[in-house]
N, C-alpha and C positions, 0 to 999 in steps of 0.2 A: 504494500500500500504506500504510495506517495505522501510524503509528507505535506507537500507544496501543494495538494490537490484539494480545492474546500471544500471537495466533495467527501473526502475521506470520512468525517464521522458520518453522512448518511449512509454509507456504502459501509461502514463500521456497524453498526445497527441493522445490514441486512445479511452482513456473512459471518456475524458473532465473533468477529476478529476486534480487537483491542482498535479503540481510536486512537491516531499518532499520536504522541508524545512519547520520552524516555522518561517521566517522572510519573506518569498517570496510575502503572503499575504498584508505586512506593508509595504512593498517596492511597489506593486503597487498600493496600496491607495494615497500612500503620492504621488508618480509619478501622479496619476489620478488628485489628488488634486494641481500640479502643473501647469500641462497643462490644465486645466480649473479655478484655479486662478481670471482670469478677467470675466469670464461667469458669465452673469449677473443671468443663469436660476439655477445655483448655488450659493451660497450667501457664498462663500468660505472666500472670499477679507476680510469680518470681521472677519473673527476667527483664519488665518493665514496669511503669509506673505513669499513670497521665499527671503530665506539666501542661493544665490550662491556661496556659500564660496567651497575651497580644500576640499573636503573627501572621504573617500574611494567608494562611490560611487557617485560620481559626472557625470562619463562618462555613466554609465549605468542609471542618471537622463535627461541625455541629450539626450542620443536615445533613452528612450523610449519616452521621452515630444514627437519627432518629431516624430516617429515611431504613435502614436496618433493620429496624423495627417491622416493617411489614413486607420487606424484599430483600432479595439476596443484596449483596454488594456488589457483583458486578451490573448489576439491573438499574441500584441506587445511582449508582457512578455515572451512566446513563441519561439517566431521567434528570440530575444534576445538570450535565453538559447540555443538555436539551436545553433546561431551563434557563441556562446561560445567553442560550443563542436567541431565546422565546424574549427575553427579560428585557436587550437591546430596544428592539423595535415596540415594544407594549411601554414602557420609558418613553421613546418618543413621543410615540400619539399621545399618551398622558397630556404631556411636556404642548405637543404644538396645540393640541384641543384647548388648555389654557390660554397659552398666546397667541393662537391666532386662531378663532373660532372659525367653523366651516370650511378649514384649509386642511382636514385632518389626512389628506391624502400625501402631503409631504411628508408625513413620518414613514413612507415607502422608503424614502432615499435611505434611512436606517439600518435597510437591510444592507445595503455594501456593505457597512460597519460592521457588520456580522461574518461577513466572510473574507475574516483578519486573518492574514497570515499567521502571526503568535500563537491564538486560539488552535488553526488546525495543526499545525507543526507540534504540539505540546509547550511551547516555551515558554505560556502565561500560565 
């Protein structure tokens, strides 16, 4: 799969292959490994410990821990990146519906902003 292709996470969600990135993998282990933490049928509790502290990804440890809750994790992780690319352009229209009433069709242009290089490559 092309990194450089922003097609890659739709095409990631049809053949059950990993969307691009080299960090996406480490981010849902450690995530897996947080939301199962106290399971006993894991023996996590000795070998780590969660440090809730500020970091750049904090908010994206937190829904997936709860996102876990009703789906596997590679599912969560999914539905996450989804929401990612959903969240862009529903911002916008928000955004233009306030300032410029009846115009709400410019928050199309939103979409290019969604298919950022960064995002498909893994680098954000």
């Amino acid at each position: 799969m092309d990194a450089a292709d922003p097609r890659s996470l739709a095409r990631a969600d049809l053949d059950g292959a990993l969307p691009a990135g080299r960090r996406y993998p480490n981010h849902l282990a450690s995530v897996f490994v947080l939301a199962h933490l106290k399971d006993p049928s894991f023996h996590f509790s000795g070998f780590y410990a969660a440090d809730w502290n500020p970091s750049p990804y904090l908010a994206m440890d937190v829904i997936l821990v709860g996102l876990q809750r009703f789906m596997p994790i590679e599912i969560a992780g999914r539905v996450l990146l989804s929401l990612c690319v959903l969240a862009v352009p529903a911002a916008a229209w928000f955004f233009v519906r306030r300032a410029n009433p009846g115009e709400q069709s410019l928050a199309l242009w939103s979409l290019a902003i969604t298919q950022n290089l960064y995002f498909f490559s893994g680098e954000c």
